[in-house]
C-alpha positions in Angstrom: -25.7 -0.3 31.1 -27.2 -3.2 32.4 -26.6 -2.0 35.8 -29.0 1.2 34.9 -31.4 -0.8 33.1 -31.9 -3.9 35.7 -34.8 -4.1 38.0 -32.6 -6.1 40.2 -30.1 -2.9 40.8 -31.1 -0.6 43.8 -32.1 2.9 42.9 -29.1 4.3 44.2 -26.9 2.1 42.6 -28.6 2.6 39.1 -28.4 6.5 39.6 -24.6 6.4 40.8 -24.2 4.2 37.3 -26.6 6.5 35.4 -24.5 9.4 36.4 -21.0 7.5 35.4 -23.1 6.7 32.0 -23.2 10.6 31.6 -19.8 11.8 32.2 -18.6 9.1 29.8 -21.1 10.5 27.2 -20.2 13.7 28.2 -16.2 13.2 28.0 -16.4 11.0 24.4 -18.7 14.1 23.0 -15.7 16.5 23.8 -13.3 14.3 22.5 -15.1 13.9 19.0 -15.6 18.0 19.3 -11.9 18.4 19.5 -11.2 16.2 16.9 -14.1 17.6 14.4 -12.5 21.4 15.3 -8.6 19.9 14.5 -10.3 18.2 10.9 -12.0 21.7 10.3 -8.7 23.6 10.9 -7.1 22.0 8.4 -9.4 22.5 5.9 -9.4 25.6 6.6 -5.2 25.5 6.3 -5.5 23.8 3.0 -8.3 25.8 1.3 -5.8 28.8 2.7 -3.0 27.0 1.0 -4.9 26.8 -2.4 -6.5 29.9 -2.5 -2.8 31.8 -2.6 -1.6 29.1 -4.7 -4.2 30.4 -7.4 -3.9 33.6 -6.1 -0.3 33.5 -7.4 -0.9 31.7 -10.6 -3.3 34.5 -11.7 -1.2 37.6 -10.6 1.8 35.6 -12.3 -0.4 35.2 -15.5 -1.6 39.0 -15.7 1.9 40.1 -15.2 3.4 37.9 -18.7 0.2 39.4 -20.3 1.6 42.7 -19.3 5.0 42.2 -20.5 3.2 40.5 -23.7 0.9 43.9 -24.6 4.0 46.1 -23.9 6.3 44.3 -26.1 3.5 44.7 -28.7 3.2 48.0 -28.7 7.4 48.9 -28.3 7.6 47.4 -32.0 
């Protein structure tokens, strides 16, 4: 940066390193993009995960409630 910044660097020099200065921004904002997208997905995956994990647990716990009522009422 001290190439852009220094009053002792040509113009077209601190443009040319202006311009690298950019892309570099530009490539590291991608990067961290990607990686916030890949951290998102599996959160995603392991609220998915969760959700039919409970899922299961209730429909497994309204089907011994079922068998408990009609054992009930056979007696």
């Amino acid at each position: 940066m001290q190439r852009v910044t220094s009053p002792k660097t040509p113009a077209s020099e601190r443009i040319k390193w202006s311009r690298i200065a950019i892309a570099a921004g530009h490539a590291c904002n991608a990067i961290l993009r990607d990686v916030e997208i890949d951290a998102l997905k599996q959160q995603i995956n392991e609220l998915r995960q969760l959700t039919l994990e409970r899922l299961s647990e209730d429909t497994s716990e309204e089907d011994e409630g079922d068998e408990d009522a009609d054992q009930r009422g056979q007696t």
